[in-house]
C-alpha positions as CSV (number, residue, x, y, z in Angstrom):
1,X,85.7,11.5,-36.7
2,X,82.6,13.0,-38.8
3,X,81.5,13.8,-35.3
4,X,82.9,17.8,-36.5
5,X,80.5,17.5,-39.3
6,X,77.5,19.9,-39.1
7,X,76.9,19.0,-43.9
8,X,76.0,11.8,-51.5
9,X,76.6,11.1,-55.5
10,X,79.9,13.3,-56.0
11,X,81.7,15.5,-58.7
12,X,81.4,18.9,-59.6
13,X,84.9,19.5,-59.7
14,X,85.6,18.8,-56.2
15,X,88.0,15.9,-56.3
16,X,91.0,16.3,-54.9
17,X,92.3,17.3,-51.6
18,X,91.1,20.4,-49.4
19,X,92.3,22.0,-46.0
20,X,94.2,24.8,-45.1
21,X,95.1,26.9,-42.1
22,X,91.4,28.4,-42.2
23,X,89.9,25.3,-42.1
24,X,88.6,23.3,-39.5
25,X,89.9,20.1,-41.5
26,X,93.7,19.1,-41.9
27,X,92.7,17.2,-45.1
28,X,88.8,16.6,-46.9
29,X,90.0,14.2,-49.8
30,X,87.1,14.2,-52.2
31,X,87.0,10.8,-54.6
32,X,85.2,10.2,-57.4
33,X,82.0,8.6,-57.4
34,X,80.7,10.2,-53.9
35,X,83.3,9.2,-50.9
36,X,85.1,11.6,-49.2
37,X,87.4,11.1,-46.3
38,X,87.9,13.8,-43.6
39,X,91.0,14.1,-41.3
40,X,89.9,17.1,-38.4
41,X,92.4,18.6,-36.4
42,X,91.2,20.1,-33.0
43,X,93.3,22.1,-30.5
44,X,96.5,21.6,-32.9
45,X,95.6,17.5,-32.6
46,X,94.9,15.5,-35.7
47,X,92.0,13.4,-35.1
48,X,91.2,10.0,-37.1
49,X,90.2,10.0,-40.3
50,X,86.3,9.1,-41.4
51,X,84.7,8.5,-44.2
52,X,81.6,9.9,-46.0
53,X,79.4,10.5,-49.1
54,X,79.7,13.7,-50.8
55,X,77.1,15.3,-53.1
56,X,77.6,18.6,-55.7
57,X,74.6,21.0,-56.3
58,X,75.7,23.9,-57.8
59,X,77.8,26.2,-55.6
60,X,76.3,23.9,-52.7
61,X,78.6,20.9,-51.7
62,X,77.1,18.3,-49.1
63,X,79.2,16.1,-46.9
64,X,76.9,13.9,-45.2
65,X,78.2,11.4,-41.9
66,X,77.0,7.6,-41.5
67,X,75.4,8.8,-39.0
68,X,73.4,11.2,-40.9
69,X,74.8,14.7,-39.9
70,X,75.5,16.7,-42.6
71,X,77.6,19.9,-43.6
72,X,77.0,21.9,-46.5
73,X,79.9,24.1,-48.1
74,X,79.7,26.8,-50.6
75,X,82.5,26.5,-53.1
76,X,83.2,30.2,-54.2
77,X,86.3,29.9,-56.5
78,X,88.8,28.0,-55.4
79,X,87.5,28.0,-51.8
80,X,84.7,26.0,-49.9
81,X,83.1,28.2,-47.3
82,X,81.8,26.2,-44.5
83,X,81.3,29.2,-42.1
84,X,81.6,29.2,-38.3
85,X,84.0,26.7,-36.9
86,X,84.8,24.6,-39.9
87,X,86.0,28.0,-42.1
88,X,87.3,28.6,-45.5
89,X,88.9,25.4,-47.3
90,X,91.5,25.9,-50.0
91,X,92.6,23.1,-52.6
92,X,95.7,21.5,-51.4
């Protein structure tokens, strides 16, 4: 459900899988070449996965829906900032 998403092409340093307890998301899985899939979690319940294109600029990192919402993180070390109710993701 990239309904939670407020933030294409792909890398930077990204791939992998992200989440945390500080994060809106129980899992972001970031793949090479630009897809990312996104597991929320809402009131303690998981929520289906979705799928969507990713995109590095710099510090900026830019998940973007099929439905074109987007979200934009700020990767500060080993954290992506997404501020407000997504929060602070940590490599898993």
């Amino acid at each position: 459900m990239l309904g939670l998403l407020h933030g294409c092409g792909g890398g930077g340093g990204v791939t992998g899988n992200w989440g945390g307890d500080d994060c809106i998301y129980k899992q972001m899985s970031f793949q090479r070449g630009g897809k990312v899939f996104i597991t929320p979690v809402l009131f303690g319940m998981e929520l289906p996965t979705s799928e969507g294109r990713y995109e590095v600029n710099g510090d900026k990192v830019t998940i973007r829906a099929e439905d074109g919402r987007s979200l934009t993180f700020t990767r500060e070390g080993s954290t992506l900032r997404g501020g407000g109710l997504v929060g602070t993701c940590v490599r898993l």
